[in-house]
N, C-alpha and C positions, 0 to 999 in steps of 0.2 A: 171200828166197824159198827154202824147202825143194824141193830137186830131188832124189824117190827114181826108183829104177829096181826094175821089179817084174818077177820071175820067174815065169810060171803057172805053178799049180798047181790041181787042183779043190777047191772048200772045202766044207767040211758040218759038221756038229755043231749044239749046241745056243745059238741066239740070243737074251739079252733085248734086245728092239725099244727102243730108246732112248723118251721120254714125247715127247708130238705138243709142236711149238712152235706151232703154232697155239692147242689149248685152253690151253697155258702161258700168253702173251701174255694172253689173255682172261682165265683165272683171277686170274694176279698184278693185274694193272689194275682189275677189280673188288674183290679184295682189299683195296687197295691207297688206294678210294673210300669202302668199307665203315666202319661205324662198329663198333668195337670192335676183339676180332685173329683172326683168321684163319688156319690152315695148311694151308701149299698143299704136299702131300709129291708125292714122285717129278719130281720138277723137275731136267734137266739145265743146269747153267749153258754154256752154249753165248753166245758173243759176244752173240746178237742178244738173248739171253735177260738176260745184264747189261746189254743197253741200256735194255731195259722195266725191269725191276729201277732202274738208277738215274735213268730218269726218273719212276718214283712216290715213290722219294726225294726227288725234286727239289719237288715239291708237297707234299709233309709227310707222306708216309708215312714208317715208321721198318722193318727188317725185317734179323733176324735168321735167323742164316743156319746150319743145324744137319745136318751132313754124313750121311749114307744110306751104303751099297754102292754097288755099281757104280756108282761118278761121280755119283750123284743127290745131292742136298742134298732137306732140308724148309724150306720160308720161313714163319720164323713173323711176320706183319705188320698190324703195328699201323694201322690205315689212317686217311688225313687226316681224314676224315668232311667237311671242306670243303678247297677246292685254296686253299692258298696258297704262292706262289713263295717259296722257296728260295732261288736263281740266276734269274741272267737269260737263262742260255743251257742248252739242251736238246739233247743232244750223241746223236743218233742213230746213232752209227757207220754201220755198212751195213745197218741194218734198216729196210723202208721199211713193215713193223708197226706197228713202233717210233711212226716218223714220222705216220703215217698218223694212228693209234690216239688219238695226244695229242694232235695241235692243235687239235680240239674240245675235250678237257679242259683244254686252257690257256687257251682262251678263255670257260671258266667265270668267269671273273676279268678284270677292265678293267683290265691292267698290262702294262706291255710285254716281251716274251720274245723270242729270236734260238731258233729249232732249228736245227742244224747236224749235217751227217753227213760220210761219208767217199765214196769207189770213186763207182761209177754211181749210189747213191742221189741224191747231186747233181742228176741231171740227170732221177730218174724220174719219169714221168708226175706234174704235181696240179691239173691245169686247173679239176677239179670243185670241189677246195676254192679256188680263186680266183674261179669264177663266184661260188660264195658269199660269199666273202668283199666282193664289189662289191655282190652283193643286199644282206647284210644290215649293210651299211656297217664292216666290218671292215678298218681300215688293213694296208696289208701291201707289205713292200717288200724287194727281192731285193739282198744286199749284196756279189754278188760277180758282175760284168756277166757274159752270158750263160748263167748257172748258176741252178737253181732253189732250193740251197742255198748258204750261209745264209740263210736267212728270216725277217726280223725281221715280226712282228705281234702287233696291239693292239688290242682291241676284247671286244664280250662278245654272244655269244648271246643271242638271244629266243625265246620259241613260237613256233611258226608252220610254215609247209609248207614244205619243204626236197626241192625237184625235181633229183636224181642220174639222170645217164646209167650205167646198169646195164651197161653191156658193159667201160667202163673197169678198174676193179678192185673189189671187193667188200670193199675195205679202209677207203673213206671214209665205206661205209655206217656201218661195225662204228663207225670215230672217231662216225660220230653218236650210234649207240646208246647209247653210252656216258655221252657227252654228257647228250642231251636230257629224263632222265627225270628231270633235277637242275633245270632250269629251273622256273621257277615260274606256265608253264601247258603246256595239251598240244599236241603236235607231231604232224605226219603228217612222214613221207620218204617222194615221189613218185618211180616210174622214171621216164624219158622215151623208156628202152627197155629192154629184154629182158633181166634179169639173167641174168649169166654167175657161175659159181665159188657157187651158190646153196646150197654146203653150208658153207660158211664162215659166210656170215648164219647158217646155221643151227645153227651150232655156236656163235655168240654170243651166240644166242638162249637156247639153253638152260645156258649158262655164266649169263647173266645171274639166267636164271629162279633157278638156284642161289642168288646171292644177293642175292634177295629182290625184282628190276626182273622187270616185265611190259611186256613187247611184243607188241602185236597182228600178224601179217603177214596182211595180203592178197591173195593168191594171187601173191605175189612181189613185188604191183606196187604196193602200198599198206603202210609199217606204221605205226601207231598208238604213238604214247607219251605216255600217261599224264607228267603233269608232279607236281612236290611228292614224286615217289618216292624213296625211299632203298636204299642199299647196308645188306646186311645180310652181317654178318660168318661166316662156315660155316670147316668144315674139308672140303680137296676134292684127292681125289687124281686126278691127271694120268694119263690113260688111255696106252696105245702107240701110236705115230705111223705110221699109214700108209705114209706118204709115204717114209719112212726103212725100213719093212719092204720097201717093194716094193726095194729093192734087194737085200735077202737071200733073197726070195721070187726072183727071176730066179737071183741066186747059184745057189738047186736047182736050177731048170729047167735051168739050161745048167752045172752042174755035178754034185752030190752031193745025197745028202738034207741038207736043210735045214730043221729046227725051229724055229718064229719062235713066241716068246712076248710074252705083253701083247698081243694083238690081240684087239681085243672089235669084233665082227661086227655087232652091235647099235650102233655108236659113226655119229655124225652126219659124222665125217671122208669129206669127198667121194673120197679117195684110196683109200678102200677098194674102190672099182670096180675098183682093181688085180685082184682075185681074180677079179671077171667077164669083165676083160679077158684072165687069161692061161687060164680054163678056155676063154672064145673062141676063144681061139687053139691049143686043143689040150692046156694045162697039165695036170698032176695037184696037184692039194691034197685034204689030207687036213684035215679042217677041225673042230676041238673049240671046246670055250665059249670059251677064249682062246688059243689056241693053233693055227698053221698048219704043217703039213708040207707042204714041197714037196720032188717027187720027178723028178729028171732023165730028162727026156725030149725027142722031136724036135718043135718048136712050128710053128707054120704063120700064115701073113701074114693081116692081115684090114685092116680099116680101122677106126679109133681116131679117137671125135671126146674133144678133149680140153675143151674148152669149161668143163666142170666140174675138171677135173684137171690143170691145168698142170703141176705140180710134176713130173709121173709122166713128162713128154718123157724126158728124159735117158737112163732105164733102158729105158724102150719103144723107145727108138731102137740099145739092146744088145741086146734079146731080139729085136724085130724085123730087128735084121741077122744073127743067129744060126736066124732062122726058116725054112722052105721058101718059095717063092714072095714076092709083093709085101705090104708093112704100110704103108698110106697113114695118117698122122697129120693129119686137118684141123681148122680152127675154134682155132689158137693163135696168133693173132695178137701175144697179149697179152706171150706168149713174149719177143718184142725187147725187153721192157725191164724185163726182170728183172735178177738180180745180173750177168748176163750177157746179150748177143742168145742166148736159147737155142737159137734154132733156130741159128741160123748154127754154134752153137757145138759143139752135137752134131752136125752133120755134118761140120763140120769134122775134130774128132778120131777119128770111125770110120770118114772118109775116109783118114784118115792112116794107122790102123791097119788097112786094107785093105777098109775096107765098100767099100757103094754106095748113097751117100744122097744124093736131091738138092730143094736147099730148094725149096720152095712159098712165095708169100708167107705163107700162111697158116698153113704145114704141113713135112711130111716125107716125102717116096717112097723108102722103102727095099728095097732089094733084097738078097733073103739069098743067103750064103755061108755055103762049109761053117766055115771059119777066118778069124782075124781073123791079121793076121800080123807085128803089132808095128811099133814105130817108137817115136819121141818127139813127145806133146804137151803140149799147155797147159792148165791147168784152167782158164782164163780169167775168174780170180780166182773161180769161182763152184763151189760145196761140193756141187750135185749134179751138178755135169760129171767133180770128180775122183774124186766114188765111181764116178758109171757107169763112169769109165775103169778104177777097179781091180777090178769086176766084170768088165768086158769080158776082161780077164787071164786071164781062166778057159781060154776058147778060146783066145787068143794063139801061135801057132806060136815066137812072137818074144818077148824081153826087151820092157815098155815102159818107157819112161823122160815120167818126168811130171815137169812143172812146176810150182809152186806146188801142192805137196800138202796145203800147210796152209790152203787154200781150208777145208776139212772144221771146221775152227772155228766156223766161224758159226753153225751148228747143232749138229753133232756129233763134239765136240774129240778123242771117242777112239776114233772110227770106225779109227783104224789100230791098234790096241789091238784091236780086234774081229775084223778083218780075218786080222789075224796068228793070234786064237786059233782062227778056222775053218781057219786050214792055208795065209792067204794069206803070199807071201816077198817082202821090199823091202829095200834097201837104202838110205839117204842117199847120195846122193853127192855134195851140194853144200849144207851147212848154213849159208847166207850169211844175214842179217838180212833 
């Protein structure tokens, strides 16, 4: 475990936004299905990003790997055009994209497969894909007593209507979409309630449409797929990632000007609500075709339903303890079972560092302060707990000392590399395995 200690400082300059791992995952997967080859450029190799990568190798895709600037690679990928195993085992690290994404793809094929992960993915939510798996007689069986992974299962998809609880995750949808349009008739996916996270569907939607699958949706609650469709092979560059900007976009607010480039405003990324949420709250952005300035100023408490924007807790939980008055976070239920309990997890650490957060089941009640006033936390092995925490550094009156700094892998491997050249200061002081 990496243990740095970080000195504040305010940071500013100019940022490129790392590419969204959301359209990544989509892209290479589609890729990846596709008949012929495909390059997917602006791609950060980030953990969860090698897990998708090597589980479409694992069904027969082939993909070359052809290095960019800043950290980006291009993948050029030859795609299966039909899934055949490889291995028997599908090694999901901590991605539960990853996991999610392919065991509808694996069970394009009536052969038997083990997926396996590492951390909390083990234990995260898949009731939805287990109800199906009982409807549509899909064997499946847990190899490790009370753990959800590894998961050995065997069996093959049909046509047919496929009834998902929409409040769960918006990730078993995507595994279907993927899926069903390779079957050999057509499909509906029914809610049985209220999709939550609805820009994600939507950003799979139009990844797909890219190459060459059509999906109908129904005012949320219905989509259609066409059966006998094929993956068609395109070249498709990976947009900038919201989710990861809203951490540099706070960076200005509560410190320096801040340039954040690759943001396209136009982009289906649900996280870009980021920008409505901090002009709510008083922000300034300065805002071109792809490009956002944000400029330091004093922000003020509102209330944030996160429902579409999980991702965004972490840093909302540093701007709003940085803000005047109260910032209520509700409707993040989904929070507990991510790479970390996120709620627990960000209150925990800007409790430590002198906030005033206090959990909700659902939510967050923060109360602003003028400073944050240092101490030592935990990144809680989860990669946007340890950026919020080296954003929060900005205000810090105090040294903070972090734990597991190399959480930031799983997405964003040189997010200290970034930090450093905006004007951030750390130290290692504990570089144990």
């Amino acid at each position: 475990m990496k243990t740095i200690e970080i000195t504040p400082k305010k940071l500013s300059g100019i940022i490129k936004i790392p590419p969204s791992k959301s359209v990544s995952h989509r892209a290479i997967i589609s890729a990846g299905l596709a008949k012929g080859v495909s390059e997917i450029s602006n791609v950060l190799l980030s953990q969860d990003m090698i897990a998708t990568c090597q589980a479409i190798e694992a069904i027969g895709a082939v993909i070359e790997y052809r290095e960019e600037s800043d950290y980006r690679v291009t993948l050029i990928i030859q795609g299966c055009e039909e899934v055949i195993l490889k291995t028997d085992t599908i090694d999901c690290n901590e991605s539960g994209s990853t996991l999610r994404f392919m065991i509808p793809i694996l069970l394009l094929q009536n052969q038997s497969v083990i997926v396996t992960g590492k951390g909390r993915l083990v234990s995260r939510p898949m009731t939805p894909y287990y109800e199906l798996f009982k409807e549509k007689l899909v064997a499946f069986e847990h190899l490790t007593k009370g753990q959800d992974l590894p998961l050995a299962i065997k069996g093959q998809l049909t046509p047919g209507t496929y009834a998902l609880d929409g409040s769960v995750s918006s990730q078993f949808i995507t595994g279907l979409l993927f899926a069903l349009p390779l079957l050999s008739g057509d499909s509906v996916i029914e809610m049985t309630s209220a999709l939550e996270s609805k820009p994600y569907v939507e950003i799979t939607i139009e990844v797909l449409k890219s190459f060459g699958i059509t999906v109908i949706n129904e005012d949320d609650q219905r989509f259609y797929i066409k059966g006998n469709q094929s993956y068609k092979s395109c070249d498709y560059r990976v947009e900038g990632d919201f989710s990861q900007g809203a951490f540099w976009l706070t960076g200005g607010i509560i410190g320096e000007t801040m340039h954040c480039m690759d943001l396209n405003l136009h982009s289906k990324q649900g996280d870009k609500v980021i920008v409505d949420i901090v002009k709510a709250m008083g922000g300034i952005l300065d805002i071109n075709s792809k490009d956002i300035l944000a400029k330091n100023i004093k922000t003020h408490g509102v209330v944030i339903d996160v429902s579409q924007c999980p991702d965004l807790v972490p840093i909302l939980g540093v701007l709003g303890s940085l803000s005047t008055g109260t910032t209520k976070i509700i409707n993040g239920e989904r929070l507990r079972y991510k790479e970390s309990d996120r709620l627990m997890a960000t209150a925990d650490v800007l409790n430590t560092l002198g906030g005033k957060v206090t959990e909700t089941p659902d939510g967050l009640i923060i109360e602003g302060v003028e400073k944050l006033t240092g101490g030592r936390v935990k990144s809680h092995n989860d990669h946007r707990i340890a950026m919020a925490v080296a954003i929060a550094s900005i205000v810090s009156e105090g040294n903070i000392t972090l734990e597991g700094a190399e959480a930031v892998n799983k997405s964003y491997p040189h997010f200290w590399d970034d930090f450093k050249k905006m004007g951030g200061e750390f130290i290692g002081i504990n570089l144990g395995k």
